[in-house]
TORKOL-4160 file (C-alpha; in steps of 0.2 Angstrom, whole numbers, padded with zeros to 4 digits, m for minus):
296
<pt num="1" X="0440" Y="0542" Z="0092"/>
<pt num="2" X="0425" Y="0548" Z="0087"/>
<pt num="3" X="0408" Y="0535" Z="0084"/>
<pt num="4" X="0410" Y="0539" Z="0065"/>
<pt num="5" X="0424" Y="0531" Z="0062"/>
<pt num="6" X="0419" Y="0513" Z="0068"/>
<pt num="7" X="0421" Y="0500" Z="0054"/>
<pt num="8" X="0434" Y="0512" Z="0045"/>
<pt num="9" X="0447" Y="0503" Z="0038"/>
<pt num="10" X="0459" Y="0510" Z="0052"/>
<pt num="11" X="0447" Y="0500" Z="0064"/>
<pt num="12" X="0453" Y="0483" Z="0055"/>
<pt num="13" X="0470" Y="0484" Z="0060"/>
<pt num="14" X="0468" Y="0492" Z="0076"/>
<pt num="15" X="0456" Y="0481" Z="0083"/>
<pt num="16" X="0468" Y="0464" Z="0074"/>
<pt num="17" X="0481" Y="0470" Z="0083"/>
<pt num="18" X="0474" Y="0472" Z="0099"/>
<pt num="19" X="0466" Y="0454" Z="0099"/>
<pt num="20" X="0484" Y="0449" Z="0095"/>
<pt num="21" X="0486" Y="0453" Z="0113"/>
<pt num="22" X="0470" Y="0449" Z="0119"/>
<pt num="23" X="0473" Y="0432" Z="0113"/>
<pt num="24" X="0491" Y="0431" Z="0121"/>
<pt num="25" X="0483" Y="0431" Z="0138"/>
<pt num="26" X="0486" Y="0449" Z="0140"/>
<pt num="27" X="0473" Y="0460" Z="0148"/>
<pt num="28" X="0469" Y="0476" Z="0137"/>
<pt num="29" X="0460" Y="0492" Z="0143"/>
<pt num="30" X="0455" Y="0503" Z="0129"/>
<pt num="31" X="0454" Y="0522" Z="0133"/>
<pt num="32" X="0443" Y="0529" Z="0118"/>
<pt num="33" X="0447" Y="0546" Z="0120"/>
<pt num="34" X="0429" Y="0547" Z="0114"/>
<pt num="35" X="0424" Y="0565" Z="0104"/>
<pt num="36" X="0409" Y="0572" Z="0097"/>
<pt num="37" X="0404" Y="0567" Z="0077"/>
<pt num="38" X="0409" Y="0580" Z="0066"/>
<pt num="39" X="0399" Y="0578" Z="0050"/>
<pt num="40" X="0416" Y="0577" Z="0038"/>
<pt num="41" X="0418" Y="0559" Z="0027"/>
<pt num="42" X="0430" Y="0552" Z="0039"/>
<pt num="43" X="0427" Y="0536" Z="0043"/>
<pt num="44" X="0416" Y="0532" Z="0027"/>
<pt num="45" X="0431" Y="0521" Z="0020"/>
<pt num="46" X="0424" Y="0503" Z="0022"/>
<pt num="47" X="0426" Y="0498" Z="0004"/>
<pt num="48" X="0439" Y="0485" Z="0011"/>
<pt num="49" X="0424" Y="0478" Z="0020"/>
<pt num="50" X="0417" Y="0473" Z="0001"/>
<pt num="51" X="0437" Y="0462" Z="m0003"/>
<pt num="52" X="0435" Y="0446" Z="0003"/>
<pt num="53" X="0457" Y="0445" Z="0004"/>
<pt num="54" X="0455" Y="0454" Z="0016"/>
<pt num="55" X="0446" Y="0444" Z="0030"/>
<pt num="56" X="0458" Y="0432" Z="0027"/>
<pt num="57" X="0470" Y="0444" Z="0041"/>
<pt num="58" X="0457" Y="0441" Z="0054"/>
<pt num="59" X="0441" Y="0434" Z="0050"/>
<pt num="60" X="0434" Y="0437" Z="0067"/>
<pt num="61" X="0436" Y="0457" Z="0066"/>
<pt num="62" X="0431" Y="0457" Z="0051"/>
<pt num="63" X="0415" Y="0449" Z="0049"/>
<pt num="64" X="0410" Y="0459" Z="0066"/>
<pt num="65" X="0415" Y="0476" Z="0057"/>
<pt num="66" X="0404" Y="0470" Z="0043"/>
<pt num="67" X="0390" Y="0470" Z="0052"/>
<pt num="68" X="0393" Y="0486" Z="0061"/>
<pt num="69" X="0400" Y="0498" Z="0049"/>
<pt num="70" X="0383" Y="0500" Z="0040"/>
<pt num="71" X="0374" Y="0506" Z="0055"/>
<pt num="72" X="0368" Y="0524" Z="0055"/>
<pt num="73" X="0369" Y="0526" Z="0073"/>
<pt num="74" X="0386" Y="0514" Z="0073"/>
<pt num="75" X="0397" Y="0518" Z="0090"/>
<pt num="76" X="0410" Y="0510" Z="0099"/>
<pt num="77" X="0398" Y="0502" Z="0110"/>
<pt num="78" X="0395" Y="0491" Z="0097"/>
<pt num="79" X="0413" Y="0488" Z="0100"/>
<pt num="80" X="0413" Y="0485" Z="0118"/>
<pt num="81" X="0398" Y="0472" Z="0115"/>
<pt num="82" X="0405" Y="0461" Z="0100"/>
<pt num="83" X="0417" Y="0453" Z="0109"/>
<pt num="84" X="0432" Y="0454" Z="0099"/>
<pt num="85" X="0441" Y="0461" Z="0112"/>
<pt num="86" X="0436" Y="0448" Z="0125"/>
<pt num="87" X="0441" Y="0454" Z="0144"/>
<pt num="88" X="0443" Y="0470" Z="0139"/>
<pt num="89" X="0442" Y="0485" Z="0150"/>
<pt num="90" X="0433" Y="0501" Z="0142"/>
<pt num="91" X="0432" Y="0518" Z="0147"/>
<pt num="92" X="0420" Y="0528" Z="0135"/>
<pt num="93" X="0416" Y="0544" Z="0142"/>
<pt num="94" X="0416" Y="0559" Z="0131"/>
<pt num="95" X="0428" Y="0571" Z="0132"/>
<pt num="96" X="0421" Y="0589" Z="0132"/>
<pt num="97" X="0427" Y="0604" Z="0122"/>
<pt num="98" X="0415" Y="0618" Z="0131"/>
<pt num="99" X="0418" Y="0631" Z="0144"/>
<pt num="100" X="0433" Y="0642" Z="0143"/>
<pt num="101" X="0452" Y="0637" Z="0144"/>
<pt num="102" X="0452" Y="0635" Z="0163"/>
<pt num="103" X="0433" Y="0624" Z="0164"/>
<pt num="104" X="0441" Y="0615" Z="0149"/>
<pt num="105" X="0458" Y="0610" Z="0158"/>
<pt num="106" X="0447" Y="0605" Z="0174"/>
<pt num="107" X="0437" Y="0595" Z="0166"/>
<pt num="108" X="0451" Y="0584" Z="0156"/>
<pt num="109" X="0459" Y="0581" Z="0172"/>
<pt num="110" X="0445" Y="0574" Z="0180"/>
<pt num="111" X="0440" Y="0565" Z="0164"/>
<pt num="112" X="0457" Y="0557" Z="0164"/>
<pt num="113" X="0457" Y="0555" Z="0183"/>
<pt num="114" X="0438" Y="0545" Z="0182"/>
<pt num="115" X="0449" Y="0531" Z="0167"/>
<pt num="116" X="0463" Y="0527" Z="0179"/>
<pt num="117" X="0450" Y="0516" Z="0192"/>
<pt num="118" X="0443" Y="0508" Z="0176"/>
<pt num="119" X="0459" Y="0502" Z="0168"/>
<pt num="120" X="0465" Y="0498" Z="0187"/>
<pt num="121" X="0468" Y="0479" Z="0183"/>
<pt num="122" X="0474" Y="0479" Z="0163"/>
<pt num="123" X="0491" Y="0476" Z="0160"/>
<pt num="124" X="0490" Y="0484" Z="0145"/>
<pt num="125" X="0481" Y="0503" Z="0141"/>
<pt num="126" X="0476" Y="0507" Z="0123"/>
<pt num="127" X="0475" Y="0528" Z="0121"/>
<pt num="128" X="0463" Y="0531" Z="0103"/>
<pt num="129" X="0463" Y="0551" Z="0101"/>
<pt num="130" X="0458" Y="0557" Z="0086"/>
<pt num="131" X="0476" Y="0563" Z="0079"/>
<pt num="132" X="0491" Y="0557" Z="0092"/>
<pt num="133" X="0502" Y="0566" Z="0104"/>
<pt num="134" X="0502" Y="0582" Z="0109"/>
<pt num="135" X="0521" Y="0585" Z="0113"/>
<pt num="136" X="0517" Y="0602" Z="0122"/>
<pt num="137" X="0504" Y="0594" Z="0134"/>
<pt num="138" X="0494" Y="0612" Z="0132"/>
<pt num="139" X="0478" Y="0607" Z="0138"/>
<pt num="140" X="0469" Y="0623" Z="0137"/>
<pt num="141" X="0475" Y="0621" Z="0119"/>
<pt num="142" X="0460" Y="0622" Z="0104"/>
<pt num="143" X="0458" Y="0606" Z="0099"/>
<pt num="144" X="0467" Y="0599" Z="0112"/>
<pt num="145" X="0453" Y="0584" Z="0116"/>
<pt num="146" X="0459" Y="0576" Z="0099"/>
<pt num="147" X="0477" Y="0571" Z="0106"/>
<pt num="148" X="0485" Y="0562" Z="0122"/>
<pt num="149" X="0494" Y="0573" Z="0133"/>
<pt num="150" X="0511" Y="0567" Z="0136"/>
<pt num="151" X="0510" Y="0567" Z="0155"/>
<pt num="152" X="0491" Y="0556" Z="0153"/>
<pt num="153" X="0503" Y="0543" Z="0146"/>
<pt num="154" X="0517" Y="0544" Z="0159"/>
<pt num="155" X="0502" Y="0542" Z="0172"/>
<pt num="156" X="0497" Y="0525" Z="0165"/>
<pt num="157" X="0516" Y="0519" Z="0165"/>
<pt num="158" X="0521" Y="0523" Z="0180"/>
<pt num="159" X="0505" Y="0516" Z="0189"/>
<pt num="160" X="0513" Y="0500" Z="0182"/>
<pt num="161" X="0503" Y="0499" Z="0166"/>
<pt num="162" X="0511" Y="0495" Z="0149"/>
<pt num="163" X="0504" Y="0509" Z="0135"/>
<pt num="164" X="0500" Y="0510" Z="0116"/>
<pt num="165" X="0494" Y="0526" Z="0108"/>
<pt num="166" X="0486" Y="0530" Z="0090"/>
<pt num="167" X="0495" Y="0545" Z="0080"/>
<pt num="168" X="0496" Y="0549" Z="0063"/>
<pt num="169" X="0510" Y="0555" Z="0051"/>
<pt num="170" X="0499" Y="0569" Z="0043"/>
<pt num="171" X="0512" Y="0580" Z="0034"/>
<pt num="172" X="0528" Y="0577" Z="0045"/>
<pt num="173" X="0545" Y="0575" Z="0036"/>
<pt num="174" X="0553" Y="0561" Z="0040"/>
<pt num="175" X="0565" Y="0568" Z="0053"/>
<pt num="176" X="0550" Y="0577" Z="0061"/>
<pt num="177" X="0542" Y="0560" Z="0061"/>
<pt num="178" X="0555" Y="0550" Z="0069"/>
<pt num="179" X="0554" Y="0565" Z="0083"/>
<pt num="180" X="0537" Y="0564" Z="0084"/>
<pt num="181" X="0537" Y="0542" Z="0088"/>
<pt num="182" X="0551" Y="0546" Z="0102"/>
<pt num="183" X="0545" Y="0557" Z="0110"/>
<pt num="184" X="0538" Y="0547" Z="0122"/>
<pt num="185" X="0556" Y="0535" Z="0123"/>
<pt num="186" X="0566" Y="0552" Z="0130"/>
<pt num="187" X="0551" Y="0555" Z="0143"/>
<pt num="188" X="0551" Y="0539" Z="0149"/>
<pt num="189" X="0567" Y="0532" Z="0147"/>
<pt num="190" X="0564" Y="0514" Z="0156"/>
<pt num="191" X="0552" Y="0513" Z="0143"/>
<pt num="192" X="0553" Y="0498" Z="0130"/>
<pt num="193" X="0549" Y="0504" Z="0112"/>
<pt num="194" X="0540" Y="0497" Z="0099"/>
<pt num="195" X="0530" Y="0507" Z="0083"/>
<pt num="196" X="0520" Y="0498" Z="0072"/>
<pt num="197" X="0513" Y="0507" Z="0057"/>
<pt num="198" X="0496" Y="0501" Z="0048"/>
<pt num="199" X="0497" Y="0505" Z="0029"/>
<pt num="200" X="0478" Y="0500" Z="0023"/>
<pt num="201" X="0472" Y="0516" Z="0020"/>
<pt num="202" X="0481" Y="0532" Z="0026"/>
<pt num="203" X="0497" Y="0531" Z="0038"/>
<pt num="204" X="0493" Y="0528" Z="0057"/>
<pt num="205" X="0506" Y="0521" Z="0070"/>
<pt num="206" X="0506" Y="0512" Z="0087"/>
<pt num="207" X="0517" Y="0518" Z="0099"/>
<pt num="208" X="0522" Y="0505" Z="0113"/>
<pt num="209" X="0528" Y="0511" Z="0130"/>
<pt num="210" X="0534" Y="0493" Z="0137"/>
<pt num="211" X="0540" Y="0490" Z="0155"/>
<pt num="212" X="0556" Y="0478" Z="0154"/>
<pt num="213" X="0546" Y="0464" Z="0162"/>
<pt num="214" X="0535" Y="0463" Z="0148"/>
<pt num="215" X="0546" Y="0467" Z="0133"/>
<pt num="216" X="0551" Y="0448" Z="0126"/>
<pt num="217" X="0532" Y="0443" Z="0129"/>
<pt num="218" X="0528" Y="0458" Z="0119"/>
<pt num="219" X="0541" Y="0456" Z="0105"/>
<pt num="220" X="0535" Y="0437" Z="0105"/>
<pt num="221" X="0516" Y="0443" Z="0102"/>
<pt num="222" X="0522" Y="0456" Z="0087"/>
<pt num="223" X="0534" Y="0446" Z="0077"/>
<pt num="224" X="0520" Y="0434" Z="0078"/>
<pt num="225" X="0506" Y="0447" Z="0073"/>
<pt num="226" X="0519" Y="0457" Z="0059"/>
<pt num="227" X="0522" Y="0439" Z="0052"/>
<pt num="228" X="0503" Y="0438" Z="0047"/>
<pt num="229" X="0499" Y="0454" Z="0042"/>
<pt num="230" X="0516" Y="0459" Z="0034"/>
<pt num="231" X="0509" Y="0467" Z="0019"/>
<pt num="232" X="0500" Y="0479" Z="0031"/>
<pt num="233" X="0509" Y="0483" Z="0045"/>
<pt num="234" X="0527" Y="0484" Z="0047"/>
<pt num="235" X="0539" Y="0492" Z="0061"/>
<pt num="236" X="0547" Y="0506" Z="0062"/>
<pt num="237" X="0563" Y="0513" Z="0070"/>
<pt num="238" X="0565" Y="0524" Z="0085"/>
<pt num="239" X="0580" Y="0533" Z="0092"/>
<pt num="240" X="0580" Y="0519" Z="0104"/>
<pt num="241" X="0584" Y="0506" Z="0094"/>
<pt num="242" X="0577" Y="0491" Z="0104"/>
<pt num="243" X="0569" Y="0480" Z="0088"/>
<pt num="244" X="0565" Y="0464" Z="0090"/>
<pt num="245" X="0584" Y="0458" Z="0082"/>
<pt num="246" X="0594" Y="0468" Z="0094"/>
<pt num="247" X="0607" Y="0457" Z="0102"/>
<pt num="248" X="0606" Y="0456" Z="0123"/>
<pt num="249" X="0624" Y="0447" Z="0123"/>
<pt num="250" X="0632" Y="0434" Z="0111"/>
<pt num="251" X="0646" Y="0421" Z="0113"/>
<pt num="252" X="0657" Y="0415" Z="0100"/>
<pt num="253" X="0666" Y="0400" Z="0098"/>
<pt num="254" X="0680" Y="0395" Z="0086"/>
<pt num="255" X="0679" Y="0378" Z="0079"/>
<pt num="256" X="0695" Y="0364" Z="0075"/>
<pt num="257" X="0691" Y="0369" Z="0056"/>
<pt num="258" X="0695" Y="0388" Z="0061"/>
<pt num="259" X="0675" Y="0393" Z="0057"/>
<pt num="260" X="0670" Y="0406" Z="0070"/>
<pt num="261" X="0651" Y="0402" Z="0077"/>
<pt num="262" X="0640" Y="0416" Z="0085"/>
<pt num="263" X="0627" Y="0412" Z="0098"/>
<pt num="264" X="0616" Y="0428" Z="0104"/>
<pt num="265" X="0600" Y="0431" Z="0114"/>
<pt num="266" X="0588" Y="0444" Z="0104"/>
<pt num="267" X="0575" Y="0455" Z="0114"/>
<pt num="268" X="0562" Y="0443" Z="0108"/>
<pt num="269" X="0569" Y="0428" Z="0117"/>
<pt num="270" X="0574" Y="0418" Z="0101"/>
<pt num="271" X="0592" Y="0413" Z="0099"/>
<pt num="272" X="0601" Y="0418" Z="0082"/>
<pt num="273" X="0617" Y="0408" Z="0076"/>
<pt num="274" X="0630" Y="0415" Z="0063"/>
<pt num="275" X="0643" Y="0407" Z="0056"/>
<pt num="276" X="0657" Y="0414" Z="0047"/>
<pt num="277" X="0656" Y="0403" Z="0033"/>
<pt num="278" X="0639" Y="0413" Z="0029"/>
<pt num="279" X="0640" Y="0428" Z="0036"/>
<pt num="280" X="0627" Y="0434" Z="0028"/>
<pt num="281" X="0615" Y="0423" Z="0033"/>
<pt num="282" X="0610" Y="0420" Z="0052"/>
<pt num="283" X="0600" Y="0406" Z="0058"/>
<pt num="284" X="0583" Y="0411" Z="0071"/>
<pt num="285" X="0578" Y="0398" Z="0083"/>
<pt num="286" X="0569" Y="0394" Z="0098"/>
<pt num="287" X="0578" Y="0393" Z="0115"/>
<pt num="288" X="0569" Y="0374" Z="0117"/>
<pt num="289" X="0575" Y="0370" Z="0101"/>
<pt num="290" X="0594" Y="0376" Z="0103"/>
<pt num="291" X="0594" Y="0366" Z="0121"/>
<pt num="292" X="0587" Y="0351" Z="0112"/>
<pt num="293" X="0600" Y="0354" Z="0099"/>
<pt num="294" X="0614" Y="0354" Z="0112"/>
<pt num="295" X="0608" Y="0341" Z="0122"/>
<pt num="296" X="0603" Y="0351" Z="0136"/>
């Protein structure tokens, strides 16, 4: 993340779809991953900011990146003080790029080290580098204080902490780019997936590394979010599988009539029904309303 690109139109949907959580009752931390401005026109596209259609996704981020985005000296502590991410947990040091290979790996593992006391009582950690992963974990790499390291993110989950991390697609084929979102699912196995993709704009995704505890709440709080921004965001697949839809055991009953009905749990706690008169066609319910239906 670098201060240039607050207000850009990546920021919208970021920042609606961390208040989605926010406002579930879920406690966010927000690792900026903060980097030096860099002059270039990234983070100059806040036309959107001028389309009134577009507050209707969330007027609350939206009238607050209004306000901001104009700024010459805009930066994400103007974030951190808005409010629209209530509760939230920030950590906004900058991440240095000097010294040689050596000074620079030292220094990222005590920057990463200094986040984890600051994130210590979030459920959730959201990871906002520049560009995404970097699958080697090369530290000492060029370039490298524009990605996460993969062993940054493991850190987070395993000190009980559920994780989401910005990437881009950039130039990936589409099998490269399915590589690229799992990495993190073969790493950490236990892990829940999820990937939300933003389409306002160029192509950036949210990888979620979900303990099991959390996952129906999680799937709850993004079926809800996908359903109000549907022309925006949508959900990708992972070599996981694990969508909101997947099937966590069924029943099936046959009626007097011969008609075969299909009761399953989804990963999202709502109950489907399928009957094989319509096949094609599956009813989605609420557990309180398939109890009240049965009496139960």
């Amino acid at each position: 993340m670098k201060n240039q690109y607050v207000g850009d139109i990546g920021d919208y949907g970021k920042y609606a779809l961390l208040r989605a959580f926010v406002n579930a009752g879920v406690s966010v931390g927000v690792n900026w991953y903060l980097t030096d401005n860099d002059g270039s026109n990234d983070g100059r596209f806040i036309y959107y900011l001028n389309e009134n259609r577009m507050r209707w996704y969330d007027s609350e981020v939206f009238d607050v990146l209004k306000k901001i985005a104009h700024k010459k000296d805009k930066s994400v502590k103007d974030i951190q003080k808005s409010g629209i991410l209530s509760g939230a947990a920030f950590y906004d040091e900058k991440l240095g790029i000097s010294g040689s290979p050596k000074a620079r790996e030292d220094f990222r593992n005590k920057w990463f080290e200094n986040s984890i006391p600051v994130m210590k009582d979030v459920q959730l950690i959201f990871m906002d580098p520049d560009n995404g992963l970097l699958e080697s974990g090369n530290a000492t790499k060029l370039g490298a204080e524009k990605y996460i390291l993969p062993e940054e993110a493991e850190k987070y989950f395993s000190l009980g902490h559920d994780v989401v991390y910005y990437c881009h697609k950039g130039r990936r084929s589409y099998d490269a780019w399915q590589g690229y979102i799992s990495f993190m699912f073969d790493r950490i196995p236990e892990a829940k997936p999820a990937v939300l993709t933003y389409h306002k704009g160029s192509q950036r995704s949210y990888v979620f590394l979900i303990h099991e505890e959390h996952f129906i709440e999680y799937r709850q709080i993004i079926e809800s979010f996908k359903h109000r921004w549907t022309r925006l965001f949508s959900e990708e697949k992972t070599n996981r599988g694990d969508t909101a839809g997947a099937e966590e055991g069924t029943i099936t009953v046959e009626k007097s009539d011969g008609t075969k009905v299909t009761v399953g749990r989804r990963a999202d706690g709502q109950i489907a029904v399928t009957s094989s008169k319509n096949p094609d066609s599956t009813m989605v319910i609420s557990p309180d309303l398939f109890c009240s239906c049965i009496g139960v």
